[in-house]
C-alpha positions in Angstrom: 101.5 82.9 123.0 103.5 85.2 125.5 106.7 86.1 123.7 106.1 84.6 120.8 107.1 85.6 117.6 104.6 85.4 114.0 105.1 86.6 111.1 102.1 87.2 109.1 101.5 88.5 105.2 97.8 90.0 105.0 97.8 91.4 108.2 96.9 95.0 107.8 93.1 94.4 106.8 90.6 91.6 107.0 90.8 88.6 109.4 94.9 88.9 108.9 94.7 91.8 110.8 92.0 90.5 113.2 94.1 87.6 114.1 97.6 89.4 114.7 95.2 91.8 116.6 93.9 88.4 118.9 97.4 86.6 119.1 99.1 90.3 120.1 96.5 90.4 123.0 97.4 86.7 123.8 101.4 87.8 124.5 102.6 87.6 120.9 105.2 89.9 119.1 103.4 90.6 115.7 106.0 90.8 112.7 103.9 92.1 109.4 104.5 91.8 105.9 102.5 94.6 104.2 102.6 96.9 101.2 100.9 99.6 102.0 102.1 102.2 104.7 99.1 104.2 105.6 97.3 100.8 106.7 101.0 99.0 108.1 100.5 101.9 110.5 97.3 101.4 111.6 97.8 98.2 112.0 100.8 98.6 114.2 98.6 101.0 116.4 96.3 98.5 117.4 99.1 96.1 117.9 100.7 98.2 120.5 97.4 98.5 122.1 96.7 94.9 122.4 100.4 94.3 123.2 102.1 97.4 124.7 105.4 95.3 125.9 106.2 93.8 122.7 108.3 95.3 119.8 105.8 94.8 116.9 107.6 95.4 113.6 106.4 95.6 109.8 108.3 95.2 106.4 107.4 96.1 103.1 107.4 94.2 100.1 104.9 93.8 96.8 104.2 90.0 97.3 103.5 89.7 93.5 107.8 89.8 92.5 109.6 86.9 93.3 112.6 89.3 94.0 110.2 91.4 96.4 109.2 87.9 98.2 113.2 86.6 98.1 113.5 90.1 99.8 111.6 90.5 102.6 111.5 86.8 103.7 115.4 87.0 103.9 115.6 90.6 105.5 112.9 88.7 108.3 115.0 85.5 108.5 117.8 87.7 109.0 115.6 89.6 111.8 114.3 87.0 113.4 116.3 84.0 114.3 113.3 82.2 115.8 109.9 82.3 114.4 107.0 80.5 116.1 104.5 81.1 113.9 104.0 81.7 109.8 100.9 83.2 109.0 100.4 83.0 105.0 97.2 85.2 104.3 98.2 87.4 101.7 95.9 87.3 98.8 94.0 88.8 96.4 91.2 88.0 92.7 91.6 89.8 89.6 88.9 90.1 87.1 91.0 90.3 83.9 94.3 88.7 83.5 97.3 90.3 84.4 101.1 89.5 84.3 103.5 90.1 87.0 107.0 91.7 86.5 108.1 88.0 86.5 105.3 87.1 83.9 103.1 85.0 86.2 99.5 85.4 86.0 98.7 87.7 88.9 96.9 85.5 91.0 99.2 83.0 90.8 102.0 84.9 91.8 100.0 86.6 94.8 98.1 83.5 95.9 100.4 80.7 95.3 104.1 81.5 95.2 104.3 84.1 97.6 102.8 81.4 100.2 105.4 78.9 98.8 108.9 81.1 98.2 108.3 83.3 101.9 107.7 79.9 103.3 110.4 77.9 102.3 113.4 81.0 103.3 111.6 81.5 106.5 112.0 77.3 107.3 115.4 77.5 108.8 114.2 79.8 111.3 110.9 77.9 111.7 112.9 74.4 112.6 115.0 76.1 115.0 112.2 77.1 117.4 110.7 74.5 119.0 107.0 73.8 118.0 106.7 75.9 115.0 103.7 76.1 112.9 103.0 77.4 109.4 99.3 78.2 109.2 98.1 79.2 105.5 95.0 80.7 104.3 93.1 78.6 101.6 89.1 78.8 100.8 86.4 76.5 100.2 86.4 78.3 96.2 89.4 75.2 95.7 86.5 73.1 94.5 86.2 75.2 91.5 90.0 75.0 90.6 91.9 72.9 88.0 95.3 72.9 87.8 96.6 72.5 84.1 100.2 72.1 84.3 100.3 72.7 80.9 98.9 76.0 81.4 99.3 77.4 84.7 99.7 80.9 83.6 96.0 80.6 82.3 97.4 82.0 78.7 95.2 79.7 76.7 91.8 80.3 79.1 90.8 82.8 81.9 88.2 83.4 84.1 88.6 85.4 87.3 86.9 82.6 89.3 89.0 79.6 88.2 92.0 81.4 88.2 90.8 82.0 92.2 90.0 78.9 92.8 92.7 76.8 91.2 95.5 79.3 93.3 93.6 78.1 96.4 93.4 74.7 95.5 97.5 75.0 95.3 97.1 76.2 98.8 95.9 73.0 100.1 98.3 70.9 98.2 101.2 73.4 98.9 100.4 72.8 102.6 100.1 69.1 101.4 103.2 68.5 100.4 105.1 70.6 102.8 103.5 68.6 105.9 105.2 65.6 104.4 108.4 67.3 103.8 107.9 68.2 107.1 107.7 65.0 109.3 109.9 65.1 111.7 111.4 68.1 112.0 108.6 69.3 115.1 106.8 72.1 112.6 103.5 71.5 111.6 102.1 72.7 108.3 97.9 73.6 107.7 95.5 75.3 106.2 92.1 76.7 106.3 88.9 77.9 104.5 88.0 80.9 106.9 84.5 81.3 105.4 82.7 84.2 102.9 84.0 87.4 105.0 83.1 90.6 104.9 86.5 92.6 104.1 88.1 95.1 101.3 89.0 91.4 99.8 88.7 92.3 95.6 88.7 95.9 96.7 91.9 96.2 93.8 89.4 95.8 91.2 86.9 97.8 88.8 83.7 97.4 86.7 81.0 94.9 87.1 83.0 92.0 88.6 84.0 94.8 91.3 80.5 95.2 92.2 79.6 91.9 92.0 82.1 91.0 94.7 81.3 94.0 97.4 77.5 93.2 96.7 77.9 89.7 97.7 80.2 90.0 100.7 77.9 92.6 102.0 74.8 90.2 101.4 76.7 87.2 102.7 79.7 87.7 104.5 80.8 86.7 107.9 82.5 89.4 110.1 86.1 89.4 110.1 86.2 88.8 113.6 84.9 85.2 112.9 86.4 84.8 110.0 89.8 84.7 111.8 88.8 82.7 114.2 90.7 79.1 112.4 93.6 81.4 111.6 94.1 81.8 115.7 92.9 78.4 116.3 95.8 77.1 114.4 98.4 79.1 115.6 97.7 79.1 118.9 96.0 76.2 120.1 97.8 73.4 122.3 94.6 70.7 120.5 96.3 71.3 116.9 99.7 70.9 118.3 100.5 67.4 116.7 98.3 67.8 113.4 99.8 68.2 110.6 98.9 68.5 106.6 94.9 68.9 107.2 92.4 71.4 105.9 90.3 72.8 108.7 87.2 74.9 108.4 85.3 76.1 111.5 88.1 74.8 113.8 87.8 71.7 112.8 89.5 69.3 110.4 87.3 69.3 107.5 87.4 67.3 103.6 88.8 68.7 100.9 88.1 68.2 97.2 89.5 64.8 96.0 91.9 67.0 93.3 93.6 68.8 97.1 94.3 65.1 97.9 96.6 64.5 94.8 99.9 63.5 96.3 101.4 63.6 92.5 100.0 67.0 92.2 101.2 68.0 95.2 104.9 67.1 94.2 104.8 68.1 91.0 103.7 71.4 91.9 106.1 72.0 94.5 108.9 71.4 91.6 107.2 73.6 89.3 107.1 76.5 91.7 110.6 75.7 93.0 111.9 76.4 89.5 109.8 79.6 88.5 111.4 80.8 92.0 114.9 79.4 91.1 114.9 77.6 95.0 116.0 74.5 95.4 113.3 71.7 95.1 
């Protein structure tokens, strides 16, 4: 990874942060997408200890606006002619629904478009660097999503864990579609359940769900360190260099539900977030 350059959203905590921390100590220049300062700081610390040579950089945005995503993806693209890698990580559950400035349901516009609008500004600069990857951060909690296209704001219905689940399950067909959209052009798209970590992950919430949520990552989660460990896999390793538009858990390609296999869903979605981001489709 010497000299190469990744961008990564969700890389100030958690196994984001874990895995810029690896990559920096494998050669790479770290560029962060983060919201909050006091932890963009810290983070850039332990870059600059992993990788003293390298000019680590952070920008700011709030990744729920699709202004604030239009933003900082064109002030990196502008930045950063070449990009080797995309980390998408960036994510976050909410136990009650809540609206974005652009009216989205929260963790829709967190988990799903941000992924989706950084992504498709940053692919100029992706295709012009010679085996590029765009490695995304999905969960094995797709198996509990639906998408209702009818719906996708959950207006009609909400539950924190659907809401969670169906945003992750747009992960995989996000990654999906964009693999095929892909062929051809030398970047590879993919994704990845990372496993039940331990991390501030929910940490934005209150009230019982809150607790619920620290009591059963502290009971059941994997360390961050090993949690990460796909994230690097994918964006480093010479094995996955060919693969495109797989799930992979553990290191390894792994099934997804059939409904992350939709093709049809997989298109139509892409339109449907095109739109709400006014992007081309």
């Amino acid at each position: 990874m010497a000299a190469k350059t990744i961008v990564v959203t969700g890389g100030t905590s958690g196994i984001g942060e874990v895995a810029a921390i690896r990559l920096a100590e494998q050669g790479a220049r770290i560029v962060l997408v983060a919201r909050d300062k006091a932890r963009a700081d810290a983070t850039l610390a332990k870059l600059k200890r992993a990788n003293p040579s390298a000019a680590h950089a952070v920008h700011f945005a709030d990744l729920s606006a699709i202004a604030e995503m239009k933003r900082v993806a064109s002030e990196i693209a502008a930045a950063e002619p070449n990009i080797d890698v995309l980390i998408n990580n960036a994510g976050a559950v909410f136990t009650t629904r809540q609206e974005s400035v652009d009216g989205l349901e929260m963790t829709f516009a967190v988990n799903h478009m941000a992924y989706f609008v950084v992504t498709e500004i940053l692919l100029p600069n992706l295709k012009a660097t010679p085996g590029a990857r765009i490695v995304s951060t999905a969960s094995m909690a797709h198996s509990s999503g639906r998408i209702d296209f009818d719906d996708l704001q959950l207006r009609k219905s909400y539950s924190t864990f659907r809401a969670y689940g169906t945003s992750k399950l747009m992960n995989i067909l996000f990654t999906r579609e964009l693999a095929r959209r892909l062929e051809g052009s030398g970047v590879t798209a993919n994704c990845l359940h990372p496993g039940g970590v331990a991390t501030r992950f929910g940490s934005n919430n209150s009230g019982f769900l809150a607790v619920v949520f620290k009591v059963a990552i502290s009971i059941a989660g994997i360390s961050p360190e090993k949690g990460a460990q796909t994230i690097i896999y994918l964006a480093s390793s010479p094995a996955v260099s060919a693969i495109s538009g797989k799930y992979f858990y553990q290191c390894k390609p792994a099934q997804p539900t059939a409904a992350a296999q939709s093709d049809a869903d997989a298109r139509r979605l892409w339109d449907v977030s095109a739109k709400l981001a006014g992007l081309a489709p």
